[in-house]
C-alpha positions as CSV (number, residue, x, y, z in Angstrom):
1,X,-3.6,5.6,20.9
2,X,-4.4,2.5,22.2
3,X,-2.2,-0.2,21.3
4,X,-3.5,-3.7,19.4
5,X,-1.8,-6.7,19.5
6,X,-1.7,-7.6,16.1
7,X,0.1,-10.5,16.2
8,X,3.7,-11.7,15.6
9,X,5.8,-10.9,12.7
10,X,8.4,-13.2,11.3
11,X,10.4,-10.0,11.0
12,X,11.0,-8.9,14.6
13,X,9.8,-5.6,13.8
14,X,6.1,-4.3,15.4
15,X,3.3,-5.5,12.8
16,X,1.8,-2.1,12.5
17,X,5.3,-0.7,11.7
18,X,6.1,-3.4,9.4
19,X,2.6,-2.6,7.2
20,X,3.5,0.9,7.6
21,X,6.9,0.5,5.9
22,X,5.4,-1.4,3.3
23,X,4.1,1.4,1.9
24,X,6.7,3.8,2.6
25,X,8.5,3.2,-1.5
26,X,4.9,2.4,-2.7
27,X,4.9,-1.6,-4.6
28,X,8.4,-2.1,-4.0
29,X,8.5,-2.0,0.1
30,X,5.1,-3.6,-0.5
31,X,6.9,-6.8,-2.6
32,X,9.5,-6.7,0.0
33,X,7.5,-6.8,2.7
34,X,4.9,-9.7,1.2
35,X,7.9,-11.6,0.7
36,X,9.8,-11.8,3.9
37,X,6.5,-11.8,6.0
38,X,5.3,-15.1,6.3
39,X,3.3,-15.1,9.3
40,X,1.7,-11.9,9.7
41,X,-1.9,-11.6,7.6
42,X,-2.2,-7.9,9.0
43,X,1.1,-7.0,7.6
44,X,0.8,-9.2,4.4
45,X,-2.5,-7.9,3.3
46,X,-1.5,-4.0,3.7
47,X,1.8,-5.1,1.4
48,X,-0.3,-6.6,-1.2
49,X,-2.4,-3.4,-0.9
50,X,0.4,-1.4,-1.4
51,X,2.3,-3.3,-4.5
52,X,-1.7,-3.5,-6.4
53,X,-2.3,0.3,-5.6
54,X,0.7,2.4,-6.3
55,X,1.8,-0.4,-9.1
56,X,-1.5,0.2,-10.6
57,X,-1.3,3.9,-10.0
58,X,2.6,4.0,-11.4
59,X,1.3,1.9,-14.4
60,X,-1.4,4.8,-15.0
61,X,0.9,7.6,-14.7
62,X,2.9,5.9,-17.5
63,X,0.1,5.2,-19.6
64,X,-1.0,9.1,-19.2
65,X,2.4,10.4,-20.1
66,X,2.1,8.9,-23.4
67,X,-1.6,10.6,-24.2
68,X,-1.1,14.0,-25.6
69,X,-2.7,16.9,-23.8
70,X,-5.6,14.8,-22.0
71,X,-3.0,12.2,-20.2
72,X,-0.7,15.6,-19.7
73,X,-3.5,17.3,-17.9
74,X,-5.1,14.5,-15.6
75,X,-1.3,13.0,-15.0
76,X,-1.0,15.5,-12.1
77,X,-4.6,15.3,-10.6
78,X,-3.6,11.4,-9.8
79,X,0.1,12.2,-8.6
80,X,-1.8,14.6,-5.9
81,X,-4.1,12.3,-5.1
82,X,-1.5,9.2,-5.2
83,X,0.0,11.2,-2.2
84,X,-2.6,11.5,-0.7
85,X,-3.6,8.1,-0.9
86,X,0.0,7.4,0.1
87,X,0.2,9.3,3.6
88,X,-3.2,7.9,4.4
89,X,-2.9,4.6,4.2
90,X,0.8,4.7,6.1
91,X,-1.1,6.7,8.7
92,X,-3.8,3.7,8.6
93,X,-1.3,0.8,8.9
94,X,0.1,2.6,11.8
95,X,-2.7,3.2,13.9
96,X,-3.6,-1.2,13.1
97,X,-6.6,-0.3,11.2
98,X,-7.4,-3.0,8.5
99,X,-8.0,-0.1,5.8
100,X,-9.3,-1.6,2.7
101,X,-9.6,0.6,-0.8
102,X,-12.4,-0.9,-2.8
103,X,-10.8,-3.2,-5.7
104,X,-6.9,-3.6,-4.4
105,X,-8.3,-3.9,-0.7
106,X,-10.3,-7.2,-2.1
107,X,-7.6,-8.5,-4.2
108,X,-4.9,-8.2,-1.2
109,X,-7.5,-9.8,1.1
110,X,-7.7,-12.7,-0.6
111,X,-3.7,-13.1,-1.5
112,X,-2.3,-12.1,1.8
């Protein structure tokens, strides 16, 4: 892997292991990490990422669970897929990839 110099963190810590830890707990190592990172933008935009993702997705699995039958039925399909989404983007933030989803990517671009 060839290794980027993606700056300085105001953590110590590498910046692609900081972003990766900011998703390891989904939005709360994400708010943890936006909030002690002041410097880094590579590290504060995957954090933001992280807390608008899985906070949205967590906030849609609790919606579902309330939904008889329907929300019983696609509550599963989005915790797979939540996974999914989970190992990929730590694997992402590792590797110093600027991975953007679609709508939280934008929205943590412009806060981070």
């Amino acid at each position: 892997m060839e290794n980027k110099d993606l700056g300085k963190t105001s953590t110590g810590m590498q910046a692609n292991v900081a972003a990766l830890l900011s998703y390891v707990l989904g939005w709360v190592t994400g708010l943890i990490f936006y909030l002690i990172e002041k410097d880094n933008k590579f590290v504060r935009f995957h954090a933001m990422q992280s807390i608008v993702t899985f906070g949205g997705l967590n906030v849609l699995i609790m919606v579902l669970i309330f939904i008889p039958v329907l929300g019983w039925i696609v509550m599963p399909i989005v915790s797979i897929l939540q996974f999914i989404l989970w190992i990929l983007l730590m694997v992402k933030a590792y590797q110093g990839e600027m991975f953007k989803l679609p709508i939280a990517g934008d929205i943590a671009e412009k806060n981070s």
